[in-house]
C-alpha positions as CSV (number, residue, x, y, z in Angstrom):
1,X,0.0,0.0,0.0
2,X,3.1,2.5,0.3
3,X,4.0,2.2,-2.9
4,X,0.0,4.1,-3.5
5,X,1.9,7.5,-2.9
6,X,5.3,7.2,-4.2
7,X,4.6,9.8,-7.1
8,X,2.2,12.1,-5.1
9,X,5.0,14.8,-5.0
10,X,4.4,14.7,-8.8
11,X,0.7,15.6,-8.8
12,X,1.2,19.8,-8.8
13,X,1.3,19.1,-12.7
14,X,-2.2,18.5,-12.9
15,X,-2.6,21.9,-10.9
16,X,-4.0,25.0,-12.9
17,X,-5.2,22.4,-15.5
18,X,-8.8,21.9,-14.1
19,X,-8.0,18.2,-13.1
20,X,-7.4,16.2,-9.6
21,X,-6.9,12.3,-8.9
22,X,-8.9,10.7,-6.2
23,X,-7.6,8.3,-3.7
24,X,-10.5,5.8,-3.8
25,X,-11.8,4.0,-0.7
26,X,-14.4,2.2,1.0
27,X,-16.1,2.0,4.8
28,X,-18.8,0.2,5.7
29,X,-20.0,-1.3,3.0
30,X,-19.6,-1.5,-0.7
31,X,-20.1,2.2,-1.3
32,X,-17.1,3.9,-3.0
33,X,-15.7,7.1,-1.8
34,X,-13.1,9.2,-3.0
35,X,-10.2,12.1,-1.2
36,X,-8.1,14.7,-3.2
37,X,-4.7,13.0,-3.4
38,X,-3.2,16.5,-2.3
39,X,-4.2,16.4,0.8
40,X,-3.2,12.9,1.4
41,X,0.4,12.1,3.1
42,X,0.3,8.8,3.7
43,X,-1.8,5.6,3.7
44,X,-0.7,2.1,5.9
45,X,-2.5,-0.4,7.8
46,X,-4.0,0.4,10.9
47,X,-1.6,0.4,13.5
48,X,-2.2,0.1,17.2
49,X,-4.5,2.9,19.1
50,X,-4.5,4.0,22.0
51,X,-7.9,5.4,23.7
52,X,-7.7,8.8,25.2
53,X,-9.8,9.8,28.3
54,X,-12.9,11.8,27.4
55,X,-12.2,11.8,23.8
56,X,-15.0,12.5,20.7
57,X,-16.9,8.9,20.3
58,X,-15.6,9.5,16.5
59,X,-11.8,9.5,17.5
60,X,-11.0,5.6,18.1
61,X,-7.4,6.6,19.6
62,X,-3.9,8.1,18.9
63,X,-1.3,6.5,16.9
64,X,2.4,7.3,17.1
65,X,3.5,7.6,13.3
66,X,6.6,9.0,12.2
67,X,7.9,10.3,15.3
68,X,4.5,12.1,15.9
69,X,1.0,11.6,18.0
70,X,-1.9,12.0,15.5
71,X,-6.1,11.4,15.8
72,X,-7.5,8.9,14.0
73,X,-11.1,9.2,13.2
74,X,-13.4,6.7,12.3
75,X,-15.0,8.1,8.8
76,X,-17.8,5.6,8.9
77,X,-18.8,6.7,12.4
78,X,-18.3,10.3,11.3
79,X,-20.4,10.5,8.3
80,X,-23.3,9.3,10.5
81,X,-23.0,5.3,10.3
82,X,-21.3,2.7,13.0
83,X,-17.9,2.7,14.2
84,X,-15.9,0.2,12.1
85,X,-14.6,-3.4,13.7
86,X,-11.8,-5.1,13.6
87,X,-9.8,-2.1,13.3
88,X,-6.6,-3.6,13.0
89,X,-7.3,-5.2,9.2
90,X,-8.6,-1.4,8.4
91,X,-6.0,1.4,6.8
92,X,-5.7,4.7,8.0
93,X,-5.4,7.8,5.8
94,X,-2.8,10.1,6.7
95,X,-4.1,13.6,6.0
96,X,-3.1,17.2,6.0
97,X,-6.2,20.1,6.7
98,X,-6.4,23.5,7.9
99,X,-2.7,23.4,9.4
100,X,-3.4,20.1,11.2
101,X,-2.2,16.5,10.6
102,X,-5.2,13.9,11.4
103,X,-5.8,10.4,10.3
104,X,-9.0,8.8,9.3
105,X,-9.8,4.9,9.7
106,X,-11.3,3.5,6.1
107,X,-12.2,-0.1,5.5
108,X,-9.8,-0.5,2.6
109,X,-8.1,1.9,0.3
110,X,-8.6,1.0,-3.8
111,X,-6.8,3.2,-5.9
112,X,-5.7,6.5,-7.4
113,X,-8.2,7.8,-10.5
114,X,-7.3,10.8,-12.5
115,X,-10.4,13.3,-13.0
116,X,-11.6,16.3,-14.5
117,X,-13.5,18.6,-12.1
118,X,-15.8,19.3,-14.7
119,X,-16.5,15.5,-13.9
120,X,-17.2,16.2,-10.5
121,X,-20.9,16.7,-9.9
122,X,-22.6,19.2,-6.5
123,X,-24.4,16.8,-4.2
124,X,-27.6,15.9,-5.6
125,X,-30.3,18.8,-4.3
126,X,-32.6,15.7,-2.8
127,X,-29.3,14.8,-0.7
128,X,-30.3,17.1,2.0
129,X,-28.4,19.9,3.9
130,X,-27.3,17.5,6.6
131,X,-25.3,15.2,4.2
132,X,-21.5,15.2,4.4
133,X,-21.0,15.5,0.8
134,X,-19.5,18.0,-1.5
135,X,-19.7,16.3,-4.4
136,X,-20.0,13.5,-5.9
137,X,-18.6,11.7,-9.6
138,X,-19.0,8.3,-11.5
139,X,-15.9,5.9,-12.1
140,X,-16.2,2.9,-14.4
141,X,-20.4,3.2,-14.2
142,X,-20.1,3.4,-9.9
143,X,-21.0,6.4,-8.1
144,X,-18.0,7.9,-5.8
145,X,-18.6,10.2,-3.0
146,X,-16.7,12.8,-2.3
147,X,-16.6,13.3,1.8
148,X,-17.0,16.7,3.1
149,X,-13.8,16.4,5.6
150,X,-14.1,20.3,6.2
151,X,-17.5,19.4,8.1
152,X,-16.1,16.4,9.8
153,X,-13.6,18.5,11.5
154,X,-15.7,21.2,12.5
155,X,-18.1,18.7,13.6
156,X,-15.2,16.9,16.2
157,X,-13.1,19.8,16.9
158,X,-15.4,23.7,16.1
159,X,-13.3,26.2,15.0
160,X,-13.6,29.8,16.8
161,X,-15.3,31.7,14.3
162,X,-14.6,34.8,16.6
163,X,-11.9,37.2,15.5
164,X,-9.6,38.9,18.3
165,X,-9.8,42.8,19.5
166,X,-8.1,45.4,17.4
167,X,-7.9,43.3,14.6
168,X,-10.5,44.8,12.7
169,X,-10.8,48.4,12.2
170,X,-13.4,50.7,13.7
171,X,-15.7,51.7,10.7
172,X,-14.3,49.5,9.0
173,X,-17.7,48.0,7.0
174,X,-19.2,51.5,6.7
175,X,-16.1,52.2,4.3
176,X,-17.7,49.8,2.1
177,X,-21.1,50.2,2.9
178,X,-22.7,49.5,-1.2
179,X,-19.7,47.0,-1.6
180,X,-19.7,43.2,-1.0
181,X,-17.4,40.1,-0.7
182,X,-17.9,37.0,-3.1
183,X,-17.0,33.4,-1.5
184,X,-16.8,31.1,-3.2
185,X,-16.4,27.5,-1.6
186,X,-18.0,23.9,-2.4
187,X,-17.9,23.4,1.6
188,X,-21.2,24.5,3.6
189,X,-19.4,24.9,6.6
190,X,-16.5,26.8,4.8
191,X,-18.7,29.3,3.6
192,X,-20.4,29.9,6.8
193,X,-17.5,30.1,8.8
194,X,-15.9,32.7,6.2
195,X,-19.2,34.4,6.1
196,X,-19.5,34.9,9.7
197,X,-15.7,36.5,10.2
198,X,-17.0,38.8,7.2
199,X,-20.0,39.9,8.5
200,X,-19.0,40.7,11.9
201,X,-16.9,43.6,10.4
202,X,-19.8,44.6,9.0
203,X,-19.4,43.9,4.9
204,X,-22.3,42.3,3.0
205,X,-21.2,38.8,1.3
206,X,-22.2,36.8,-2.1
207,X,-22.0,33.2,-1.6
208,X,-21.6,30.4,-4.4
209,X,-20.4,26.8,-4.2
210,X,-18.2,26.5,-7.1
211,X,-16.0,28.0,-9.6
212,X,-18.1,27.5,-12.8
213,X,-21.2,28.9,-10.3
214,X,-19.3,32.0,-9.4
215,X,-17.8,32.8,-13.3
216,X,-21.4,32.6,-14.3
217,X,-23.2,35.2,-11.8
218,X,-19.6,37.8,-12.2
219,X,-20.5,37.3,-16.0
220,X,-24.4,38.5,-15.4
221,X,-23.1,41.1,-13.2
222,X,-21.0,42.7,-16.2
223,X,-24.0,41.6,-19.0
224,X,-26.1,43.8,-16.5
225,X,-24.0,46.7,-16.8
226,X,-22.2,47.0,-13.6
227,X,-18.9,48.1,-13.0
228,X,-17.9,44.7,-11.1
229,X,-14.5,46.0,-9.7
230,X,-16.2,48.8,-8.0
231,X,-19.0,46.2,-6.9
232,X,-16.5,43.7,-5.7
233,X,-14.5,44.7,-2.9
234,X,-12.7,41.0,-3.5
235,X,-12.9,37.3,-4.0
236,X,-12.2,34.6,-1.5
237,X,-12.2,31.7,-3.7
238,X,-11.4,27.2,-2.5
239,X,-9.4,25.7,-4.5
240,X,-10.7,22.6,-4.5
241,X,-14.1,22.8,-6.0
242,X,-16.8,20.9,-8.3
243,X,-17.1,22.1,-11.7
244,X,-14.2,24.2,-11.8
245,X,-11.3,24.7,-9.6
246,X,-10.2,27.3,-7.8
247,X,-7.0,27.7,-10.2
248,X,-9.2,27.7,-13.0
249,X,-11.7,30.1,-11.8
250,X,-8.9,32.2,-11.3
251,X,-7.1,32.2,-15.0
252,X,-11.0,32.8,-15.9
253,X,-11.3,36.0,-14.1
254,X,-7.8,37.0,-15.5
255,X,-8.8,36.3,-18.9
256,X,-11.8,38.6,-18.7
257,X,-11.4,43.0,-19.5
258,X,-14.0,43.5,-17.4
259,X,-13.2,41.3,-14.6
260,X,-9.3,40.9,-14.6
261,X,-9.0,43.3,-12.1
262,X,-10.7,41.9,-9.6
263,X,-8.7,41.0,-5.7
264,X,-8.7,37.5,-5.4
265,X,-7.3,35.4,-2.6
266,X,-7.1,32.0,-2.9
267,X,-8.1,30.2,1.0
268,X,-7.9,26.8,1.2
269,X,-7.3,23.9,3.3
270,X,-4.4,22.2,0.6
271,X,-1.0,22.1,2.1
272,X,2.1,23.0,0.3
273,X,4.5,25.3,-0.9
274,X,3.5,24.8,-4.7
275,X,0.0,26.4,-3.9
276,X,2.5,29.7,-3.8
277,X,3.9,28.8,-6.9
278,X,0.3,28.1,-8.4
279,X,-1.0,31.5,-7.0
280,X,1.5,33.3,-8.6
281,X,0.7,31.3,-12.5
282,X,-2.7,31.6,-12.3
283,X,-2.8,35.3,-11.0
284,X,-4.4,35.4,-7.6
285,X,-3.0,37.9,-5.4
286,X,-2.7,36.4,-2.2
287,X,-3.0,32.7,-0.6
288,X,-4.6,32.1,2.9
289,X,-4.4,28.8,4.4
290,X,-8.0,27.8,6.2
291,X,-9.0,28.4,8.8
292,X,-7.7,31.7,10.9
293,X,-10.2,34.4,11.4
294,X,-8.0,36.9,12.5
295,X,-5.8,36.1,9.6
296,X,-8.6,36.7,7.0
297,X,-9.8,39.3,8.9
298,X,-6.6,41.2,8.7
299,X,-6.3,40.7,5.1
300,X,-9.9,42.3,4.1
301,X,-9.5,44.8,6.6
302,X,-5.8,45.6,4.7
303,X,-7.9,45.5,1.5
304,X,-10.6,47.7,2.5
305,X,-8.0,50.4,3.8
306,X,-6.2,50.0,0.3
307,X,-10.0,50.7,-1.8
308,X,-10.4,53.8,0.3
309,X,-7.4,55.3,1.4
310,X,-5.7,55.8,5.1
311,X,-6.6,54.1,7.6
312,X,-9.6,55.7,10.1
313,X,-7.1,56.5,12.9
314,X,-4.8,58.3,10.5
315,X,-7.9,60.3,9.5
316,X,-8.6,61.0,13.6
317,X,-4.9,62.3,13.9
């Protein structure tokens, strides 16, 4: 099974190219799901737990891997199903999120599939809000689910939505009063947490769940008339996304007069230093890793300041 991810290093190529390749896997039953490759490190066998006191029902133990003490989670039990037996003949995937390392216990892992993310389909609208789905594709005539990990994590461990004193700027959102921030993010709870750290400084926000959903509606804003870089004050676009990726969403809004202007940071939970690399091909001007809201905070408050001048105090002075 090590020999899965001997090339994953090589994947960036597909980056900025609209494509991905899933790491396919099973749980519970014959049910196939799938995981970006980029945010997988690693995949091995099971290896022994140990319970901690107190701990989420969804977190079987802690394994000591690579000189380090990580959480495994049991998917199955996550996503709303029974905690998996005989752990030990289970794998564990190794992955990387929001600046954390965690591992998640699968029944067995399959292989790696190459995709286009035009491939990659939004949740059916019957699936329900409460599914943990944020997409879904078909592989040789079987359905593959793509698992909403974002929501699994928030779900186990919340993430402080709040952001910290003096960060924002008094006034800030009255600066920007007819202005609004798009988000754009397949992730439910992505968006809401985003949303929430934007609308407590008082900016109006535009939400849409993919790239290809987001190029459309900037495309009826300019077929409508408006000026969209005086609309917009910017764009916080996922990378990963349905449809079309965050890359290519990007190199869209770049290849557009009326739109190429347009701020757009690029906040995601993939790990690496060739996201920097891919910011700078594509055109976005800035990369955020999720999820800090005094981080993203600070860079719309810096953005607002830069739309309208010196800062408030400056003006007080």
């Amino acid at each position: 099974m090590a020999g899965i991810m001997d090339s994953v290093n090589q994947r960036t190529q597909l980056v900025g190219q609209n494509r991905l390749e899933l790491l396919l896997f099973r749980l519970g039953g014959e049910q196939l799901y799938g995981i970006n490759v980029f945010k997988v490190k690693e995949v091995l066998q099971c290896p022994p737990l140990t319970e901690i006191p107190k701990r989420n029902p969804v977190i079987r133990g802690v394994a000591h891997i690579r000189g380090g003490t990580i959480s495994i989670m049991d998917m199955n039990q996550a996503t709303g199903h029974g905690e998996l037996d005989n752990i030990s003949d289970c794998f564990v995937i190794i992955t990387e999120y929001n600046r954390s390392t965690q591992g998640f216990l699968v029944r067995s892992v399959e292989r790696i599939v190459n995709m286009n993310w035009e491939d990659i389909h939004p949740p059916p609208r019957g699936a329900g809000r409460e599914n943990y789905l944020t997409a879904v594709t078909e592989v040789e005539g079987k359905l593959v689910e793509i698992i909403d990990v974002e929501k699994i994590l928030a779900e186990v461990n919340p993430i402080d939505t709040e952001v910290s004193a003096g960060i924002i700027e008094d006034g800030i959102g009255e600066r920007v009063i007819q202005k609004h921030i798009l988000i754009v993010d397949d992730s439910n709870i992505a968006r809401k947490q985003i949303q929430r750290v934007i609308e407590s400084m008082g900016i109006k926000t535009t939400l849409k769940k993919d790239g290809r959903e987001a190029i459309e509606y900037l495309h009826e804003l300019v077929d409508s008339g408006k000026n969209v870089t005086e609309e917009l004050i910017l764009i916080i676009s996922d990378i990963e996304m349905p449809e079309m990726d965050g890359y290519t969403f990007t190199a869209e809004v770049r290849n557009h007069s009326e739109l190429k202007d347009l701020h757009i940071i690029l906040h995601t939970s993939l790990s690496g230093v060739f996201n920097e690399a891919m910011v700078r091909k594509v055109g976005a001007n800035d990369f955020l890793a999720k999820f800090h809201p005094d981080e993203l905070a600070k860079r719309v408050n810096d953005r607002v300041l830069e739309m309208t001048g010196e800062s408030l105090l400056d003006e007080d002075e």
